[in-house]
matplotlib code that plots the C-alpha trace (Angstrom):
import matplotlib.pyplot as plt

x = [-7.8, -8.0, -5.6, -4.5, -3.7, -1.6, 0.7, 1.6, 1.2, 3.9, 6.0, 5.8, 4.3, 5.9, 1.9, -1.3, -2.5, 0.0, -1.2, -4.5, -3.0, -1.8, -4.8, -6.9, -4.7, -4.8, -1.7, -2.1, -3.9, -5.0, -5.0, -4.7, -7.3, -7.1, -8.1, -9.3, -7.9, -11.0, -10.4, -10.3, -6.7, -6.5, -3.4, -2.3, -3.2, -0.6, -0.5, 1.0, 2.1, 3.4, 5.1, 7.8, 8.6, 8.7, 6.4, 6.5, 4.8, 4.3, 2.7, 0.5, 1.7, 0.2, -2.6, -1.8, -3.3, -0.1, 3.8, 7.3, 9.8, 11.4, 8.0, 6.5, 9.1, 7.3, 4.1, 5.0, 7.1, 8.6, 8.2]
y = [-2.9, -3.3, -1.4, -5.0, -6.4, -3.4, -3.2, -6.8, -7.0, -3.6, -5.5, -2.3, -5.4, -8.6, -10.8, -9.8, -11.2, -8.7, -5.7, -6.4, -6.5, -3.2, -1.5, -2.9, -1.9, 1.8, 2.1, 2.6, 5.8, 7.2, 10.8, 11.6, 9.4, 6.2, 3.3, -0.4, -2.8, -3.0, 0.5, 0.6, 2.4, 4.2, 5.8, 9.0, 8.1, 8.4, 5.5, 5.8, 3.1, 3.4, 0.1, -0.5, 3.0, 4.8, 6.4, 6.3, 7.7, 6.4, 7.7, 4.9, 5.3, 2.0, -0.1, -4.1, -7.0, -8.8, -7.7, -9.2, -8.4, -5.8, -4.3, -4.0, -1.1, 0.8, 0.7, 3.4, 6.5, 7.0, 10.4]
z = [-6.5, -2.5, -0.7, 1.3, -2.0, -3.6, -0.7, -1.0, -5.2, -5.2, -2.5, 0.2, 2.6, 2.5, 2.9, 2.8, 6.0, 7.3, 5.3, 6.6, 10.0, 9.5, 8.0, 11.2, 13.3, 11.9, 10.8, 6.8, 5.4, 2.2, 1.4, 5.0, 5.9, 7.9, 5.7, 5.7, 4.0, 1.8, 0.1, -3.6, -4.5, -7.7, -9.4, -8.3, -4.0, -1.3, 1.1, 4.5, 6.2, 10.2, 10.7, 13.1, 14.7, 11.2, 9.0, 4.9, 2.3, -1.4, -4.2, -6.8, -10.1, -11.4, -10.4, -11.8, -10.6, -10.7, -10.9, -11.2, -8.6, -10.9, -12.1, -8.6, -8.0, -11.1, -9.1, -6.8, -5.9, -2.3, -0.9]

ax = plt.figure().add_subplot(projection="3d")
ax.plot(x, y, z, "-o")
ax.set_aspect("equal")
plt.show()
């Protein structure tokens, strides 16, 4: 699944349009790595997002092409 897509599908970014904002503006990473939005995420990755003054980390648990608003929160672990 594209990395734009899972942040919005898991509900860590609110649209798409604005996860793709993000990732262009070099604010999302992968592993350590500064991704587009693009990038194929697989379980077991850690995103990073930089959004707003703060920086967060979460770890993919699950990869679904579509989620309820409980079962986005099974998508992913904060660290």
């Amino acid at each position: 699944m594209r990395l734009d897509k899972y942040l919005k599908v898991s509900r860590i970014v609110k649209r798409r349009t604005v996860a793709n904002e993000l990732c262009d503006a070099k604010h999302v990473s992968v592993n350590g790595k500064v991704a587009r939005a693009s990038l194929e995420i697989k379980e077991g990755d850690v995103i990073e997002v930089s959004a707003g003054g703060a920086k967060r980390q979460y770890k993919v648990l699950k990869v679904a092409e579509n989620a309820t608003k409980e079962g986005a929160a099974d998508l992913f672990e904060a660290l």
